[in-house]
C-alpha positions as CSV (number, residue, x, y, z in Angstrom):
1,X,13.6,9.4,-4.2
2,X,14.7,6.1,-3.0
3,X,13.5,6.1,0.6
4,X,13.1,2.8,2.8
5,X,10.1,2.9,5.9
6,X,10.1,0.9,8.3
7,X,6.8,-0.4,9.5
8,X,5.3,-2.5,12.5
9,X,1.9,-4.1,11.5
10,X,-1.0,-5.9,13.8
11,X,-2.7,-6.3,10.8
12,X,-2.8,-8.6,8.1
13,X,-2.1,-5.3,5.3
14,X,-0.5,-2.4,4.4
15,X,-2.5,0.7,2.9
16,X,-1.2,3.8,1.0
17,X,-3.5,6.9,-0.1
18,X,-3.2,10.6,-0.3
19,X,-5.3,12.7,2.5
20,X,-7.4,13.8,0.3
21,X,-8.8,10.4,-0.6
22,X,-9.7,9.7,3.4
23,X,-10.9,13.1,4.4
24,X,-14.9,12.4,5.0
25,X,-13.6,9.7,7.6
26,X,-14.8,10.7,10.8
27,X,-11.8,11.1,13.2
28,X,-11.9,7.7,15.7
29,X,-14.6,5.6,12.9
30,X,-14.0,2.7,12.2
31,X,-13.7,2.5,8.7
32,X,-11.8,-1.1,8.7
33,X,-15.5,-2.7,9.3
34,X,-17.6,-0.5,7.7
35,X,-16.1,-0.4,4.3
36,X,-12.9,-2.0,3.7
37,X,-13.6,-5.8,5.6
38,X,-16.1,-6.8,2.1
39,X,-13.7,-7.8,-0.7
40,X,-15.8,-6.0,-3.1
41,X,-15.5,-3.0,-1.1
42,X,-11.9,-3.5,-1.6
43,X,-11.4,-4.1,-4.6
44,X,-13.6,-1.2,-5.7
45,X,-11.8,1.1,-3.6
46,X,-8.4,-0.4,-5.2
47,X,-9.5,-0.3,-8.7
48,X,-10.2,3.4,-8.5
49,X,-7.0,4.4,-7.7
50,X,-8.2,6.1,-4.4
51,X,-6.7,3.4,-2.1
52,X,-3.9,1.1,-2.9
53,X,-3.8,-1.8,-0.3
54,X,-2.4,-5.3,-0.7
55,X,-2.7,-8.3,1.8
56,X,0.3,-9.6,3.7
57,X,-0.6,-12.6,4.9
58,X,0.9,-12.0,8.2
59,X,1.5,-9.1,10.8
60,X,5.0,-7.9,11.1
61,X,7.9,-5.9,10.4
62,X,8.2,-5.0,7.1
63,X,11.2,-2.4,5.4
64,X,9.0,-0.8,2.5
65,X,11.6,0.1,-0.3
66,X,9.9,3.1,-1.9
67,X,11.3,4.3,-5.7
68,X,9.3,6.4,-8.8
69,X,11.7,4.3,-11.2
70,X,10.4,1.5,-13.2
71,X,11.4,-2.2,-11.4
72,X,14.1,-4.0,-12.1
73,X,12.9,-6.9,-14.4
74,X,14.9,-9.7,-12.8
75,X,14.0,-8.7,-9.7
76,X,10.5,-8.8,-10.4
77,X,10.9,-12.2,-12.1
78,X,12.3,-13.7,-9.0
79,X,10.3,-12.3,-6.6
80,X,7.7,-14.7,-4.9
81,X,4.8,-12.4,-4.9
82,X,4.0,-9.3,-6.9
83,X,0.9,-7.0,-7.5
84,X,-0.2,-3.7,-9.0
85,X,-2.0,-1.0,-7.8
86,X,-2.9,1.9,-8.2
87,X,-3.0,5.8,-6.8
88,X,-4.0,9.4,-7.0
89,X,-1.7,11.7,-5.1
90,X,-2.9,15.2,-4.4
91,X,-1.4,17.8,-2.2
92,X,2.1,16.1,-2.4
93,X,1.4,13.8,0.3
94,X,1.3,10.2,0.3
95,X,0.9,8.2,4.1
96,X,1.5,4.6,4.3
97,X,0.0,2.7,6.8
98,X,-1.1,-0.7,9.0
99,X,-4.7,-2.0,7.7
100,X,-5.2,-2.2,11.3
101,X,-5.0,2.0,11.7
102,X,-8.1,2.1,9.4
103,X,-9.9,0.4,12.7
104,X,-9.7,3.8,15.1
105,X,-9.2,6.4,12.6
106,X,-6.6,9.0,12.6
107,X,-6.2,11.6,9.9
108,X,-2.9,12.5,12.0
109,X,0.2,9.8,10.5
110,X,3.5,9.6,11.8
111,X,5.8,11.6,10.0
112,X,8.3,8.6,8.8
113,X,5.2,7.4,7.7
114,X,4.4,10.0,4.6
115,X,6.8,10.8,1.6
116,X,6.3,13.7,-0.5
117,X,5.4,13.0,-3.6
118,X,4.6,14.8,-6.9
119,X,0.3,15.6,-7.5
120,X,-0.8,12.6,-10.3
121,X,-1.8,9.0,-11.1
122,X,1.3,6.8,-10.6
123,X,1.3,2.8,-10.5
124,X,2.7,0.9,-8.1
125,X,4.4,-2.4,-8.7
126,X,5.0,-4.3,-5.1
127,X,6.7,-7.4,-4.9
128,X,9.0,-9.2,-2.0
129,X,10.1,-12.7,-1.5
130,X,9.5,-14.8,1.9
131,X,12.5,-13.5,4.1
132,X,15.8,-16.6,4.7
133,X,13.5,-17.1,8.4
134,X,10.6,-18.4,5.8
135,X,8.4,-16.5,8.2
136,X,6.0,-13.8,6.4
137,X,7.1,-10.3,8.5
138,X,9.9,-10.8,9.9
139,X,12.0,-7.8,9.0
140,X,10.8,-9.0,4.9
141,X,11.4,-6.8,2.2
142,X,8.7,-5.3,0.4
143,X,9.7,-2.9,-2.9
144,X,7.2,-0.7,-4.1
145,X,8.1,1.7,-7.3
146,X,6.0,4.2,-8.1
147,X,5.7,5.6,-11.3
148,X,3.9,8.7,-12.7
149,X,1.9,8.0,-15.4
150,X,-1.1,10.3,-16.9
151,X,-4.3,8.6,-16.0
152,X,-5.2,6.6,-13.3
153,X,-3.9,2.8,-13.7
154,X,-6.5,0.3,-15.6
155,X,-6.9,-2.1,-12.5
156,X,-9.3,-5.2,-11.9
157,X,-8.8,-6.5,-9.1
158,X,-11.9,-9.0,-7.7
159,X,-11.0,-8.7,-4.2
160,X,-8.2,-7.7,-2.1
161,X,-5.2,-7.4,-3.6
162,X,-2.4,-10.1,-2.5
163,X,0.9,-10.0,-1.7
164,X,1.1,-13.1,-0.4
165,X,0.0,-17.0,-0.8
């Protein structure tokens, strides 16, 4: 796979799923408010495995590094901020996305948005460094490897996940 997106946010997080774990929201809700502002709401959404999202600490431009290898251990060691997640794909389809899009709702996502991706439980280790600007978002790096495993990742996250301070 190795596959790099690049991704404009107005909001403060980036959120991956498969379509099918979105489908009952209603085209133009906003879902952003109603259930993914609380933490707990997050978290619970996160720790399922239906929603992976993880805080930025900043809008901005962001080049997502997408593998299904394991990470490089040095590179994780280094890295400022890491997390893990987790996700069900189903359908082949996985969309990445601005926290912000979760505001208007569209099932629609722009094609260099979604990567195909094999039906199953994978787990997703994300972790970038501030960029040489120091500014969170400005053209940063962010590597996320996702890799297949056979049940859905043992997560606990309290609130939303961070990838940031």
């Amino acid at each position: 796979m190795p596959k790099i997106i690049h991704l404009v946010t107005s909001g403060m997080g980036i959120v991956l799923h498969s379509p099918w774990a979105t489908a009952d929201i209603a085209q133009g809700e906003d879902f952003l408010t109603s259930s993914f502002t609380n933490p707990t709401d997050v978290a619970d959404l996160v720790n399922s495995s239906r929603i992976a999202a993880f805080c930025t600490g900043s809008p901005g431009a962001w080049r997502l590094h997408l593998r299904t290898d394991p990470p490089d251990d040095a590179a994780l060691a280094q890295a400022d901020y890491k997390v893990r997640l987790g996700l069900e794909i189903r359908d082949g389809i996985l969309q990445i996305r601005d926290l912000f899009e979760l505001m208007s709702w569209d099932a629609d996502c722009n094609d260099d948005q979604v990567i195909q991706l094999s039906d199953g439980f994978y787990r997703i280790t994300a972790f970038t460094s501030r960029p040489e600007s120091g500014i969170l978002g400005d053209d940063q790096d962010i590597h996320l490897h996702l890799e297949a495993i056979s049940e859905p990742a043992r997560l606990v996250h309290h609130g939303v996940p961070q990838l940031c301070d």
